[in-house]
N, CA, C and O atoms as a GROMACS GRO file, in nm:
protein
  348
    1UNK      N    1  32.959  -1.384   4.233
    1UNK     CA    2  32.906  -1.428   4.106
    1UNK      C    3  33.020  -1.491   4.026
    1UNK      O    4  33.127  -1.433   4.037
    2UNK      N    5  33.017  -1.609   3.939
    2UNK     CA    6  33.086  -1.671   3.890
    2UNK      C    7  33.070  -1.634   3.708
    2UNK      O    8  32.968  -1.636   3.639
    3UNK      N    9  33.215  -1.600   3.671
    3UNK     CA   10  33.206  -1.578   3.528
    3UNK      C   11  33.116  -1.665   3.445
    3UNK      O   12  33.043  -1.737   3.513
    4UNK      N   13  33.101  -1.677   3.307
    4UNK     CA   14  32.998  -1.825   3.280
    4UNK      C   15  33.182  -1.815   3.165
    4UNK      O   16  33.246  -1.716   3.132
    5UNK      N   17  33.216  -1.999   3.131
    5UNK     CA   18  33.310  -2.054   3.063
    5UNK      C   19  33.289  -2.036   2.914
    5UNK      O   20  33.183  -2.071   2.862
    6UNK      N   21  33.351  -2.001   2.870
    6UNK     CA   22  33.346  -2.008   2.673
    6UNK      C   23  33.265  -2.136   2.639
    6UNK      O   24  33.221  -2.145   2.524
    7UNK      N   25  33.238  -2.246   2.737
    7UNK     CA   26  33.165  -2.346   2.654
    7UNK      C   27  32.987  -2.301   2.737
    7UNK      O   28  32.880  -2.291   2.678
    8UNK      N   29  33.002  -2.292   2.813
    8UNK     CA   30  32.907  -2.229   2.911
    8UNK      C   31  32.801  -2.098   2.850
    8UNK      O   32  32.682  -2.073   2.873
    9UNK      N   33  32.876  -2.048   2.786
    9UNK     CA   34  32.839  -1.865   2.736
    9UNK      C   35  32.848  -1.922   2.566
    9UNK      O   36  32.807  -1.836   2.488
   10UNK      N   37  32.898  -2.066   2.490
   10UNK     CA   38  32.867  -2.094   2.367
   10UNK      C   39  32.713  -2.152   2.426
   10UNK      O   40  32.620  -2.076   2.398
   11UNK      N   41  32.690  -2.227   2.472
   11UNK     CA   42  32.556  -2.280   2.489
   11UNK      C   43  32.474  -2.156   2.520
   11UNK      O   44  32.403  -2.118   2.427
   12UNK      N   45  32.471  -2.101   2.606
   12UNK     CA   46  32.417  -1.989   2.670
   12UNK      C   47  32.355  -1.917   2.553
   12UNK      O   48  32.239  -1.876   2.547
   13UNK      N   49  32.474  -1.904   2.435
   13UNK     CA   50  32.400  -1.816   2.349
   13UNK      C   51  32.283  -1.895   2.225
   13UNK      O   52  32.193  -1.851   2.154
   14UNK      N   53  32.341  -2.026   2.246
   14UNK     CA   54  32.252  -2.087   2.137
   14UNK      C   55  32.054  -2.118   2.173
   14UNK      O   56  31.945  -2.123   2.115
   15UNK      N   57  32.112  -2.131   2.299
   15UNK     CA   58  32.032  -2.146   2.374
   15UNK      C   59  31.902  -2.054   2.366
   15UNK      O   60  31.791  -2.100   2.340
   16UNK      N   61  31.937  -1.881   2.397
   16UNK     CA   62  31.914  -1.802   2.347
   16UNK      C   63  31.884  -1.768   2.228
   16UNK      O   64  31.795  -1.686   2.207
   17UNK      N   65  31.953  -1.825   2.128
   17UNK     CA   66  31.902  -1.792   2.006
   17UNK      C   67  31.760  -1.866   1.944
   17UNK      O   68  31.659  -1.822   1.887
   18UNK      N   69  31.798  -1.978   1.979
   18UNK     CA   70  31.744  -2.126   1.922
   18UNK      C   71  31.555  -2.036   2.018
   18UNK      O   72  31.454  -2.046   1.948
   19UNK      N   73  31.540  -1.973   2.144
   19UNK     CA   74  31.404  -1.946   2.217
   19UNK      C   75  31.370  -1.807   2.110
   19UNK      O   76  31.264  -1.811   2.047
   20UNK      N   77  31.444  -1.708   2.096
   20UNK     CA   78  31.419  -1.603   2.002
   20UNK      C   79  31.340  -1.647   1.890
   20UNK      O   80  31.222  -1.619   1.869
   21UNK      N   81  31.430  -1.732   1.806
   21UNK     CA   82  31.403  -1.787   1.676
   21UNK      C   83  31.191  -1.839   1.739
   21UNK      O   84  31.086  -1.783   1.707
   22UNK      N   85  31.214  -1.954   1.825
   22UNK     CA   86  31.137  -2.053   1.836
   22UNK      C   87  31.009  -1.922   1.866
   22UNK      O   88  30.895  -1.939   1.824
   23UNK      N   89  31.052  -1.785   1.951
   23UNK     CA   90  30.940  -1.706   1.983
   23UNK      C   91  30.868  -1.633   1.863
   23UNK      O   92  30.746  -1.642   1.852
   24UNK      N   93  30.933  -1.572   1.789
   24UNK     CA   94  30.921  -1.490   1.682
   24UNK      C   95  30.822  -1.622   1.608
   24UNK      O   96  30.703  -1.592   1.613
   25UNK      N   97  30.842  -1.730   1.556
   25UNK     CA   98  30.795  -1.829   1.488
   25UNK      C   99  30.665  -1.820   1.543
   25UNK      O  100  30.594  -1.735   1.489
   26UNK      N  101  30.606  -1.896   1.652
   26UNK     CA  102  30.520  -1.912   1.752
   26UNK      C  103  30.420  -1.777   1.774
   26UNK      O  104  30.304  -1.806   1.800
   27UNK      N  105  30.447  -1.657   1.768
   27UNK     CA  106  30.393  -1.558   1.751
   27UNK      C  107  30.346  -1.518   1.635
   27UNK      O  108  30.239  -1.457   1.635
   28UNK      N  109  30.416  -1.542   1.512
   28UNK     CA  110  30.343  -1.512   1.384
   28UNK      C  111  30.264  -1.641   1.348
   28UNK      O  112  30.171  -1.632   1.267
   29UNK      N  113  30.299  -1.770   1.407
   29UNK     CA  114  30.174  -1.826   1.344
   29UNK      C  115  30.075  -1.832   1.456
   29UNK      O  116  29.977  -1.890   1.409
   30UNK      N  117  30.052  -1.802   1.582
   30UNK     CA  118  29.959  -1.733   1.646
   30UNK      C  119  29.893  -1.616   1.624
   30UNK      O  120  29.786  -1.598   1.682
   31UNK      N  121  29.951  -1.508   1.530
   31UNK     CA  122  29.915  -1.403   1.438
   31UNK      C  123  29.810  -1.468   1.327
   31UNK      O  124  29.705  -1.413   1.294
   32UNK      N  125  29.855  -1.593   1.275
   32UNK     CA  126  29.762  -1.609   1.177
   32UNK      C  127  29.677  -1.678   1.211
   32UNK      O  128  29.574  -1.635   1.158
   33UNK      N  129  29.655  -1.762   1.269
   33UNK     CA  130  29.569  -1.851   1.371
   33UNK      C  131  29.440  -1.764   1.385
   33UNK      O  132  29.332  -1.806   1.345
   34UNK      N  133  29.460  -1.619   1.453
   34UNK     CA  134  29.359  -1.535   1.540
   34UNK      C  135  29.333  -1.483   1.391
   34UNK      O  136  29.227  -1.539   1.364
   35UNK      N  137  29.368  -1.412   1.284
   35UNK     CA  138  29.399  -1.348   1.209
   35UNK      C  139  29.236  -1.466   1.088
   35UNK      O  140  29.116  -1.457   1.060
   36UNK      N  141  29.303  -1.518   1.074
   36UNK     CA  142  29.213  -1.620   0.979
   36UNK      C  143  29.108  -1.712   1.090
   36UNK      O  144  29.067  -1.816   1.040
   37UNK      N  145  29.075  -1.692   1.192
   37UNK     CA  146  29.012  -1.849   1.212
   37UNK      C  147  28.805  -1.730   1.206
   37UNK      O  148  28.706  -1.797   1.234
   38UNK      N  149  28.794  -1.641   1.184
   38UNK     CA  150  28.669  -1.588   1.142
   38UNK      C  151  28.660  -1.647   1.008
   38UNK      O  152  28.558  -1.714   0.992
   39UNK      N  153  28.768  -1.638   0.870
   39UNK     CA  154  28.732  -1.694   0.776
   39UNK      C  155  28.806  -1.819   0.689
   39UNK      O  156  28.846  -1.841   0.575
   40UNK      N  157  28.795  -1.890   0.829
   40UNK     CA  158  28.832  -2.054   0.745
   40UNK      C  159  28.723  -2.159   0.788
   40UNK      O  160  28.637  -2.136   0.873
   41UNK      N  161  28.738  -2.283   0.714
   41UNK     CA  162  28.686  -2.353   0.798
   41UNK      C  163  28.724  -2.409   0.900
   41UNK      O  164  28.839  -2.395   0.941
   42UNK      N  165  28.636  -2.483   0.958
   42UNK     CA  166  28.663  -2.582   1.094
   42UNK      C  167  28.763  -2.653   1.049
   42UNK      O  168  28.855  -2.614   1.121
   43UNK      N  169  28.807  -2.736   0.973
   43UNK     CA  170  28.904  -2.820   0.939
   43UNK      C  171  29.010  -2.732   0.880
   43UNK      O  172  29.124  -2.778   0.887
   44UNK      N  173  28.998  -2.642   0.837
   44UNK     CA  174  29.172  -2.558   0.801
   44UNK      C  175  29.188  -2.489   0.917
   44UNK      O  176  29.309  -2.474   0.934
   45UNK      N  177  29.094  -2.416   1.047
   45UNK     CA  178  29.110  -2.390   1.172
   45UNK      C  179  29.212  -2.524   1.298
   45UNK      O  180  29.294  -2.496   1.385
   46UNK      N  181  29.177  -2.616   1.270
   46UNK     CA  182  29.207  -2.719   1.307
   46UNK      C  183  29.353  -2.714   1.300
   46UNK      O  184  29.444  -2.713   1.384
   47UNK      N  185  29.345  -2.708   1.160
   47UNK     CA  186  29.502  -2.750   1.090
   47UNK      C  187  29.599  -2.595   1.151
   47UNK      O  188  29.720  -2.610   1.170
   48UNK      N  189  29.561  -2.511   1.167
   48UNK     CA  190  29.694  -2.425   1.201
   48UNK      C  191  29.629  -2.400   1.384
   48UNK      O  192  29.669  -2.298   1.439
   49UNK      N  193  29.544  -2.483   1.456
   49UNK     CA  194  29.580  -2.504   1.573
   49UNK      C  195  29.652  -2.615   1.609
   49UNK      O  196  29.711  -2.620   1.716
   50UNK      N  197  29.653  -2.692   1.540
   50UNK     CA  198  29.738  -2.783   1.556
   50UNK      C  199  29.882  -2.724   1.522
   50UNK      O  200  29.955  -2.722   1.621
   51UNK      N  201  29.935  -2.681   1.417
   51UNK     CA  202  30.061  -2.568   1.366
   51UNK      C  203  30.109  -2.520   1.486
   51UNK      O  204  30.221  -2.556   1.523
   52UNK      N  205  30.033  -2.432   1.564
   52UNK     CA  206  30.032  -2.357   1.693
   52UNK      C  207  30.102  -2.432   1.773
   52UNK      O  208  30.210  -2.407   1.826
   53UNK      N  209  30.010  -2.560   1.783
   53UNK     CA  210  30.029  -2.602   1.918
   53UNK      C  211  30.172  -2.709   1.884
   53UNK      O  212  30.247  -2.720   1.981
   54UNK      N  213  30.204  -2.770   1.787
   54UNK     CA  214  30.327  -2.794   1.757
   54UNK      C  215  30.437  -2.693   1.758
   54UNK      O  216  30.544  -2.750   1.780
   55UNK      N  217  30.450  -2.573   1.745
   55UNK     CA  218  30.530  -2.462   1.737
   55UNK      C  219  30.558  -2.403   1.879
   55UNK      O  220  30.660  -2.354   1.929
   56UNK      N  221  30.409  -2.429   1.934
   56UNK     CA  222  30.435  -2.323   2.101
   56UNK      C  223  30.508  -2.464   2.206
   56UNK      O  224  30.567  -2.457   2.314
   57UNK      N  225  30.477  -2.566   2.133
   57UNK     CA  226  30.537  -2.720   2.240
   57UNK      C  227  30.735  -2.672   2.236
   57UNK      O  228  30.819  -2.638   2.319
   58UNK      N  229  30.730  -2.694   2.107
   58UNK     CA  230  30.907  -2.642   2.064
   58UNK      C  231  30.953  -2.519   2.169
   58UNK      O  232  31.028  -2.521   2.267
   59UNK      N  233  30.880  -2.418   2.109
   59UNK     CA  234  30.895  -2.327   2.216
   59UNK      C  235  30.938  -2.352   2.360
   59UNK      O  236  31.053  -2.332   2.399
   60UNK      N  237  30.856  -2.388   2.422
   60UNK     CA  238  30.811  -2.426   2.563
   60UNK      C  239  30.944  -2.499   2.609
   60UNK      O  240  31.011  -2.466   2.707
   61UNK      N  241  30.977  -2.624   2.504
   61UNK     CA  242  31.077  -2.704   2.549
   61UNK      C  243  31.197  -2.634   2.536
   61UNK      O  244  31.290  -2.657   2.613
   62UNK      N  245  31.204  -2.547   2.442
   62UNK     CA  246  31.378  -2.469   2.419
   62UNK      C  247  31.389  -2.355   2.574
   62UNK      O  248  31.499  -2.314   2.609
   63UNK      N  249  31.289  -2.324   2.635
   63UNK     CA  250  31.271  -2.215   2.721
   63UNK      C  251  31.298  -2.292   2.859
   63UNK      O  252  31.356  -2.245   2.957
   64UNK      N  253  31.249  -2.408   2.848
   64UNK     CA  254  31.288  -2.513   2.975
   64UNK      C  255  31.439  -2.600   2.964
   64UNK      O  256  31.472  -2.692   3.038
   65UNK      N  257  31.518  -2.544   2.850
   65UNK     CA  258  31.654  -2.590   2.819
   65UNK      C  259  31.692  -2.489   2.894
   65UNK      O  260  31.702  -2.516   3.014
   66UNK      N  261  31.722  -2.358   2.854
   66UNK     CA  262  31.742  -2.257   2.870
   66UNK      C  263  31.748  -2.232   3.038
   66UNK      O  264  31.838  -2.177   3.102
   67UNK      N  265  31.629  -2.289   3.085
   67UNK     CA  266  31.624  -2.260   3.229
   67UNK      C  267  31.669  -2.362   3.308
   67UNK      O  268  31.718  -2.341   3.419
   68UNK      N  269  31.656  -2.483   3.256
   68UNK     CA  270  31.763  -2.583   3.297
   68UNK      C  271  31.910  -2.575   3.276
   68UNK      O  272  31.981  -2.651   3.342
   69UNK      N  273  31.966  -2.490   3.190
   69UNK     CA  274  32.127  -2.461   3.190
   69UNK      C  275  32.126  -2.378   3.261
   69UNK      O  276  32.213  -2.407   3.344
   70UNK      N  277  32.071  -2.257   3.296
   70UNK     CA  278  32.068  -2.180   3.420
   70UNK      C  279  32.082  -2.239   3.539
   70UNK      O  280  32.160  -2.210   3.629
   71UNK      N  281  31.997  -2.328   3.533
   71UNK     CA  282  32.000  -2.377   3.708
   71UNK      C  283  32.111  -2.456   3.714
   71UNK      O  284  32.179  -2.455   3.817
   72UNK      N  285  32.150  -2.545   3.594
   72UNK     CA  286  32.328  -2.650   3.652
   72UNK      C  287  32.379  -2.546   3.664
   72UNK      O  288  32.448  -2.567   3.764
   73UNK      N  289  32.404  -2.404   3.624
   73UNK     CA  290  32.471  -2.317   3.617
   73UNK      C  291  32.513  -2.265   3.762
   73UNK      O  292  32.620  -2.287   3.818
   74UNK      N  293  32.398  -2.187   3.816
   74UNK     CA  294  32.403  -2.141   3.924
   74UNK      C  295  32.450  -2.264   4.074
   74UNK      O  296  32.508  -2.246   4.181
   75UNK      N  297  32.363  -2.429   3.982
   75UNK     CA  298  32.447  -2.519   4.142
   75UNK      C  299  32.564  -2.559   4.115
   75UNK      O  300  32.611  -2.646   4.189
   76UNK      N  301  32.629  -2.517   4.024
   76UNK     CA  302  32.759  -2.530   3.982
   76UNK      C  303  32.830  -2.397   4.018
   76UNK      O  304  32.946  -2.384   3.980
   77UNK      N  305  32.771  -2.299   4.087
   77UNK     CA  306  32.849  -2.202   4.118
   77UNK      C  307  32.797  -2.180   4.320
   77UNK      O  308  32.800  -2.084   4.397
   78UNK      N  309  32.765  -2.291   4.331
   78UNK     CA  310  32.752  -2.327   4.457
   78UNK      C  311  32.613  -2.259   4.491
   78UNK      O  312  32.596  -2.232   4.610
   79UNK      N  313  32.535  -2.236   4.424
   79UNK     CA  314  32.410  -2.186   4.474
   79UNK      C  315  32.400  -2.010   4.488
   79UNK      O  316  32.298  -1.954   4.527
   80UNK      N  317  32.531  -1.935   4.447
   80UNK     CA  318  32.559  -1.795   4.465
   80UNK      C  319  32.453  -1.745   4.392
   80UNK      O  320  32.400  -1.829   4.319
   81UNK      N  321  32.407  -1.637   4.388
   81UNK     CA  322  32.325  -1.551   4.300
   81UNK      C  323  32.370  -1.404   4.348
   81UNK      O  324  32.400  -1.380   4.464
   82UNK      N  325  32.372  -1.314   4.251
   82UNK     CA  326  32.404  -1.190   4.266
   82UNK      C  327  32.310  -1.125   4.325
   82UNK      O  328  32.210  -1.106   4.254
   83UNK      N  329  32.305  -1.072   4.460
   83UNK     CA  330  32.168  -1.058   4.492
   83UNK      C  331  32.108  -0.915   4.408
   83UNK      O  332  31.993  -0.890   4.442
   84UNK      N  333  32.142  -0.859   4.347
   84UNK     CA  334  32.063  -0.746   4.282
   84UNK      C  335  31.994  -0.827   4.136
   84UNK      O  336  31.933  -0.769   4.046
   85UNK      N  337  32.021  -0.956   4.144
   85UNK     CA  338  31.951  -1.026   4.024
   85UNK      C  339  31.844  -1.122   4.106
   85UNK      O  340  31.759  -1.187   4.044
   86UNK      N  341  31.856  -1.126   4.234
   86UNK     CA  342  31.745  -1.220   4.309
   86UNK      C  343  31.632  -1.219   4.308
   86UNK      O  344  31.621  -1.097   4.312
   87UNK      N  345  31.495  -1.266   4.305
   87UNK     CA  346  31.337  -1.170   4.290
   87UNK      C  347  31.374  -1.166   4.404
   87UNK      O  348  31.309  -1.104   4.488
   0.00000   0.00000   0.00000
């Protein structure tokens, strides 16, 4: 297994932070979404599925950063994986 580099483990963590942030967000306004759509209308229903679905896109894309620095990661460490971290 290959250490990860101070610039490697700076991304790593932003990376991390930036999907936390983006999850926590994405979940409470999916909280309100389910929460209010019995008493709104169709057009203010609309408006925070759309919210949603702008919020869970962000999401989605910071989580596919995340797993894309993983993977230069690992073929930058020649393809090694620790096997007690392997599925």
């Amino acid at each position: 297994m290959q250490l990860l580099s101070r610039r490697m483990r700076s991304q790593l963590r932003a990376l991390q932070a930036k999907v936390l942030e983006l999850e926590a967000r994405r979940n409470s306004v999916l909280h309100v979404f389910f929460a209010s759509r019995t008493v709104t209308t169709p057009p203010a229903q609309r408006e925070l599925w759309l919210e949603f679905s702008c919020v869970d896109q962000d999401y989605r894309i910071a989580v596919s950063e995340l797993a894309r620095l993983c993977q230069v990661h690992r073929q930058g460490a020649g393809g090694r994986v620790n096997p007690a971290s392997a599925p």
